[in-house]
N, C-alpha and C positions, 0 to 999 in steps of 0.2 A: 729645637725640640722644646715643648713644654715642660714648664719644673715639674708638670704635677703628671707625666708620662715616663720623668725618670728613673730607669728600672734599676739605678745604684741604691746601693744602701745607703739611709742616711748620714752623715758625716757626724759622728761622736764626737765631741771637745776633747781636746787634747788633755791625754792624764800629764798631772805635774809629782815630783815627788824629789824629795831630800832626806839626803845620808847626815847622819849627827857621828861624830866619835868624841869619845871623852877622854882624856887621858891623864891617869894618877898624879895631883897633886896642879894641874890646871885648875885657874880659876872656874872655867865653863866649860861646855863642849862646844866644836867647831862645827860650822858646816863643809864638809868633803867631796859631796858631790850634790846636784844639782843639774835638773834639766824637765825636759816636755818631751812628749811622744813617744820617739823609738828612745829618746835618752833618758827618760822617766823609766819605759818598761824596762830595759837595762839594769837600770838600779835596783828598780828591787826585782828581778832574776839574779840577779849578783847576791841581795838580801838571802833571797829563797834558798839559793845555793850553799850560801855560807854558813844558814841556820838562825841568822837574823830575822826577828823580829817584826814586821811591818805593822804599824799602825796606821791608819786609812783617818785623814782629820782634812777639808779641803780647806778648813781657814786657816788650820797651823801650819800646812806645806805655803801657803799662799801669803803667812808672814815670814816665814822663813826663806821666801825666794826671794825675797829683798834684802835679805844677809850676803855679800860677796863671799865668795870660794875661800877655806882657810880663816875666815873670819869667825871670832867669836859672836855666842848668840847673846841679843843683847840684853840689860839685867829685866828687864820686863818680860822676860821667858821662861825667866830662871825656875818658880814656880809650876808652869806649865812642865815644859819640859823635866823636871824632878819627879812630876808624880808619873810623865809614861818614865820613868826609869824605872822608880819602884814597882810599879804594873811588871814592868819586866822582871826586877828581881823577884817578884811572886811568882811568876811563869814558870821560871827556874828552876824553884821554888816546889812547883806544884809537880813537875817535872819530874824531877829527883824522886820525890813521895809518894809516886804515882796519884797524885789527887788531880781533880779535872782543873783545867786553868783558870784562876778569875775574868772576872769581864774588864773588857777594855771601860777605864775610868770617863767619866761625864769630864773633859778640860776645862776648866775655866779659862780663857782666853782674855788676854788686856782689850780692855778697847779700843778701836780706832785711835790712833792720832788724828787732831783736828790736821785737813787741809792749810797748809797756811801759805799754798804757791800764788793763789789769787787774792792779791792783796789790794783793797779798796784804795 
């Protein structure tokens, strides 16, 4: 059959998506879960359920998917990930006060690391 007669839908890229937890008196938060597709939508139906928070960023899930499981995020996050916290704690925030929620913040994200696997 021709591609351009198939009657599926086209194939969507896989969502990706990561679980942070923080815990009093750690230096960082860790990453807990992590995954693509059905184990992405999982995660946050788990979020959703729990009452957690989702923020939607596809270059901060896609550096943070190169963090291993249980592992701390590393200090060039520290930043980023601080200000979605405080987002959150205003959420909260706004919550309790009945006032409408603030906007999710603009992240500033680190740079790239240079490649340095291909080595001249």
């Amino acid at each position: 059959m021709a591609a351009g007669h198939d009657k599926q839908a086209p194939r969507r890229p896989l969502k990706s998506a990561v679980a942070l937890a923080y815990q009093s008196g750690a230096p960082a938060p860790k990453v807990v879960a992590k995954g693509r597709g059905l184990v992405a939508e999982q995660i946050i139906a788990v979020a959703a359920e729990s009452g957690v928070f989702v923020h939607e960023s596809r270059e901060l899930v896609s550096l943070l998917m190169e963090i291993d499981l249980d592992k701390q995020i590393p200090p060039m996050l520290y930043r980023t990930i601080a200000e979605l916290l405080a987002w959150l704690y205003h959420i909260e925030a706004a919550q309790k006060s009945g006032e409408p929620p603030p906007a999710p913040p603009e992240l500033q994200l680190p740079p790239p690391e240079p490649d340095t696997s291909l080595d001249n």
